[in-house]
Steps between C-alpha positions, in 0.01 A plus 500: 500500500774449707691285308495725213888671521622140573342372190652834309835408600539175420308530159704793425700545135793522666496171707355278261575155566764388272395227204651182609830440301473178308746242719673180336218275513322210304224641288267232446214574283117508542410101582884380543483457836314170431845355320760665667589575824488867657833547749351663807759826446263527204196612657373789641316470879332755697753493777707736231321792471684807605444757773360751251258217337346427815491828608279536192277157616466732818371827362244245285428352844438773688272646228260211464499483894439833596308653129359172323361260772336727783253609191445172343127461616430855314705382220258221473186690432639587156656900579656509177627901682642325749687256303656735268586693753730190688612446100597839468672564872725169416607679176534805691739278791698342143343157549375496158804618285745258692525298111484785285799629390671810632456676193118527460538594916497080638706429752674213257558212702556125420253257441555314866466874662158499331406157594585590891257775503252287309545245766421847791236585347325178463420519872219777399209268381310645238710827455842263380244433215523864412841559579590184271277633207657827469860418546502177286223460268399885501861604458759247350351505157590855425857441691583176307301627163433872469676719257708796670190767442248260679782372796600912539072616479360169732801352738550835736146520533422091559805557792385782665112345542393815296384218250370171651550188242280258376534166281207422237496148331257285627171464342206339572566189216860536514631463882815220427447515143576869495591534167172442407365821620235686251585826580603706180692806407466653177749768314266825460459671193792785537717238633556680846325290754410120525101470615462216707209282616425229777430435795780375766429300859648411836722840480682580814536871580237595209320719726802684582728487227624810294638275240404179335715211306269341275492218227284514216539380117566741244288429205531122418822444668552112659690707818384720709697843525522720777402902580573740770202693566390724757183421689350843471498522128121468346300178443666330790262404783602353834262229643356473900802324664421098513372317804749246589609227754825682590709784459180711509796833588610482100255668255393220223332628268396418107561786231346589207658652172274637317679669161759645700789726338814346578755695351769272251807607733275327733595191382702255725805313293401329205175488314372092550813495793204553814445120544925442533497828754186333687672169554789668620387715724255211601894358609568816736153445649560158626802519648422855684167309580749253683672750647137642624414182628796468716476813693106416538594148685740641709250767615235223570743261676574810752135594561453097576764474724426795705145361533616161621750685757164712645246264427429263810285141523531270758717710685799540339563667120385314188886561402585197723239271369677281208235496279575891463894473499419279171317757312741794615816257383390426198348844372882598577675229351298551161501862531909463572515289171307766294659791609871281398373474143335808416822680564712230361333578151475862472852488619504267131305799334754736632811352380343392164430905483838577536658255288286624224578908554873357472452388184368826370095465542304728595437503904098465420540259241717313715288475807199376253729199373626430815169477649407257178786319583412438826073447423607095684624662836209755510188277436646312770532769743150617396357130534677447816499819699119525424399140645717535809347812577160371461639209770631749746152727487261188550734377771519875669137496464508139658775598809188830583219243488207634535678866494647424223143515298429857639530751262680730800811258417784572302505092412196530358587782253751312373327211472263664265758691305748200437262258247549780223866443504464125355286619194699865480805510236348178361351245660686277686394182215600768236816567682583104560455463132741789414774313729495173305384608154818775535706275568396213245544768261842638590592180464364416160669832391826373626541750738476256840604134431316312706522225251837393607457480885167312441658250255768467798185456751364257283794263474565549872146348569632158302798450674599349819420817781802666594450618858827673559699586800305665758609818607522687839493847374156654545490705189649197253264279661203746447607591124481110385145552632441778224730311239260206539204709537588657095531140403159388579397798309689454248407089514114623457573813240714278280233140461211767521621729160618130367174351553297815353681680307343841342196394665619547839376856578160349501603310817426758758464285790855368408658793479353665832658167596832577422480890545469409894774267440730810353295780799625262804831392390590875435348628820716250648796557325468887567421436893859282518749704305342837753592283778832389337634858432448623798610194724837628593394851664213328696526370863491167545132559664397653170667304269306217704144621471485579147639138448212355654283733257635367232538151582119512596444657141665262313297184706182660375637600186666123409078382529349768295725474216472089522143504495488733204762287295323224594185637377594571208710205435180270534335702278682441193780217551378139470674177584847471591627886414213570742639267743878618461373869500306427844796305633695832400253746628571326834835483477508941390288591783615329781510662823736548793320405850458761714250555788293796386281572799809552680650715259200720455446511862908700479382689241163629671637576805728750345270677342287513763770651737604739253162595409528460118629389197872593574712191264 
């Protein structure tokens, strides 16, 4: 390979890219972005990754273009060899060891670092399923868990590729209600080995995995617990990898425990603590889904505009037909708006990391709480990133027409391989839930007061509307967008836990309501304060176009979040505090006018003569 010695030297022990030092800066925890405004110096954008970081995006790059992709159609038939063998050359090139920490032979780098290379490798269709596996799932439990013996005997070996990773919860009656899983482990008789039992589903890399986290009860226990056990030891049986829609290249298998020995050191953290390390890890998994999902629409956006620079109908390219400069526009401007919030919250994870390990905890322990702390941000980015990837696919499929439905396409790969992503990590409905239900109970904990700024929303709604002074400044004008954006949530959250109290988890289609309420105004919020920090060191030609992306986004956005608060609002307010919240709904999501076929058209024709996604 080529690229091999450049790879070596930038993922070298001696040039590891430094952990960023924690800067003065407004820590706002998980969900407080909905009550309190983030300064744009706050946040972290993508336009500040360093020479050596993208250096490292490169070597990812260049490995999924020149190892991963040209072999995709032979991945597909199911050659678990040939799989492990990609697995096993990226641990070989450092790819997989770029989070584990320098002493079990990682490469140690922050969370963001991690998330960039997530985002690389995303642009290899069903092998960033793999990759993901083993370095999240198949990896961070014994990083953020594992005693010293088990990090020292399993990390070196998980980095390398010697040992390809593997995460076992899901069973066949307990897929979101995981913790009701049946499989059991019982202490044996001499008191040196746990035997476990069950059978576990859906698990990525299980016909190539070395080692296996999996969740089973001990006994009676009400929690699950969790075991480190390697595949080869007897009584475990690895099914026929499943048939599926998509991502055919990853090997999904079901496995079988059949009294296997696990020995007691075996045993990952606490006895009855596997359900707690499940939903935690479940937290890495979304937002390095996000991250995933990212790279994977940028990849798809370049195929389609390449195709509608070549492709030709009536004589000139489809390019310069509007109908295409739409499509192209918009699977940018969401893809822009993703991208801006996925690194805007592990940039969150990353600084609540460090602020813990300053106060004395443990650097594991600390990325686990930070990661709880931040569960909000990361369904989001999950929910989000997922659902505009599946918009930029059907619309790449869409911009190749009837080429696009060829299975000699790269469009239609993706197509296939992106609908997993919305049910992956937790389904998107599970995840929606999380967003609102976490927050509801934050706030009953008195960790978040939202009680006071929807009280304030409230009375605001029965007095005489104060307007304000308009304001010329872009940004100002833009952020009392997103200030009155939080009220209308706020407006709905507040009269909806008023009106049903404990009851209200049972409102689903309520809370989905107000989940894309929380999704859009933080996409929006993340897209702006990008823009904002980097305003000053942009030409006025730049500065210009992603203006028009984000005044575009914020038309569309301004309808979808009234017609969910309006939604909901009419399905629970009566009478006149239905009328005043409608008359406030209006007044919250009120839009600027804009032309937006114009603007799109600047924004397609850019990409087009660039040839990509290059905001």
């Amino acid at each position: 390979m080529p690229f091999a010695p450049f790879v070596g030297k930038i993922l070298n022990k001696k040039n590891v890219i430094p952990i960023k030092q924690m800067e003065e800066k407004t820590m706002l925890k998980g969900g407080e972005f909905l009550i309190k405004e983030t300064p744009a110096t706050d946040v972290f954008i993508p336009e500040e990754f360093t020479e050596e970081q993208r250096m490292m995006a490169q070597s990812c790059r260049e490995f999924t273009e020149t190892q991963v992709n040209p072999q995709m159609d032979q991945l597909e038939k199911h050659d678990r060899e040939l799989l492990s063998k990609l697995l096993k050359e990226a641990g070989q090139l450092g790819l997989l060891g770029i989070a584990v920490p320098e002493e079990y032979d990682g490469f140690g780098q922050n969370f963001v670092t991690s998330m960039l290379t997530t985002e690389e490798m995303g642009k290899g269709f069903s092998f960033a399923v793999a990759f993901a596996a083993h370095t999240g799932i198949g990896t961070s439990p014994i990083v953020y868990y594992g005693t010293d013996e088990q990090k020292k005997k399993y990390l070196p070996k998980l980095a390398s590729g010697e040992f390809i990773g593997a995460y076992c919860l899901t069973e066949a009656d307990a897929g979101s209600d995981a913790n009701s899983g049946k499989s059991k482990a019982v202490l044996s008789h001499d008191g040196k080995h746990y035997i476990l039992n069950g059978v576990k589903i859906w698990i990525t890399n299980g016909g190539v995995a070395d080692l296996l986290i999996v969740f089973a009860k001990i006994d009676d226990d009400k929690n699950l617990s969790a075991f480190i056990v390697e595949a080869n030891l007897p009584g475990i049986t690895i099914g026929p990898d499943e048939e599926k829609m998509g991502i055919k290249g990853s090997s999904t298998v079901q496995v079988y425990f059949d009294n296997v020995e696990v020995p007691v050191e075996n045993l990952l953290g606490e006895r009855n603590a596997g359900f707690k390390i499940a939903l935690n890890i479940l937290n890495l998994g979304r937002i390095k889904l996000s991250g995933a999902t990212v790279g994977a629409s940028k990849g798809v956006i370049k195929y389609a505009t390449a195709y509608a620079n070549e492709r030709k109908q009536f004589g000139k390219t489809i390019g310069s037909f509007r109908a295409i400069q739409y499509k192209l526009a918009e699977m940018a401007i969401r893809t822009y708006a993703s991208e801006s919030l996925t690194y805007r919250a592990s940039q969150n994870i990353e600084d609540g990391t460090n602020a813990l390990v300053a106060g004395g905890m443990d650097k594991g322990l600390a990325s686990v709480e930070a990661m709880r702390q931040y569960a909000i941000e990361a369904s989001i980015a999950k929910v989000y990133g997922s659902e505009v990837l599946d918009y930029v696919v059907d619309e790449g499929v869409q911009i190749y027409g009837g080429m696009g439905y060829s299975a000699e396409t790269q469009v239609e790969r993706a197509y296939r391989d992106s609908r997993i992503n919305r049910i992956f990590e937790g389904t998107n409905e599970i995840n929606r839930m999380v967003i609102v239900g976490e927050m509801l109970k934050r706030a009953m904990k008195g960790e978040l007061d939202l009680l006071t700024p929807a009280m304030a929303v409230a009375k605001e709604l029965m007095a005489i509307p104060d307007f304000g002074a308009t304001t010329t400044d872009y940004f100002e004008g833009k952020k009392k967008k997103i200030i009155n954006f939080k009220k209308a949530i706020l407006m709905v959250a507040g009269a909806a836990v008023q009106k049903f109290t404990d009851k209200f988890a049972e409102e689903q289609e309520i809370l989905i309501n107000l989940a894309d309420m929380v999704i859009y105004t933080y996409a929006a919020e993340s897209l702006l304060l990008r823009i904002q920090k980097q305003a000053d060191t942009l030409s006025e030609d730049k500065l210009s176009m992603l203006q028009h992306m984000a005044d575009v986004y914020f038309y569309d956005v301004a309808t979808i979040i009234n017609k969910q608060g309006v939604d909901a609002v009419n399905s629970f307010a009566e009478s006149d505090e239905r009328q005043a919240m409608l008359m406030g709904m209006k007044r919250f999501t009120k839009a600027d006018t804009i032309n937006p076929v114009a603007l799109r058209r600047i924004i397609a024709e850019d990409i087009i003569s660039k040839g990509s996604y290059a905001f």
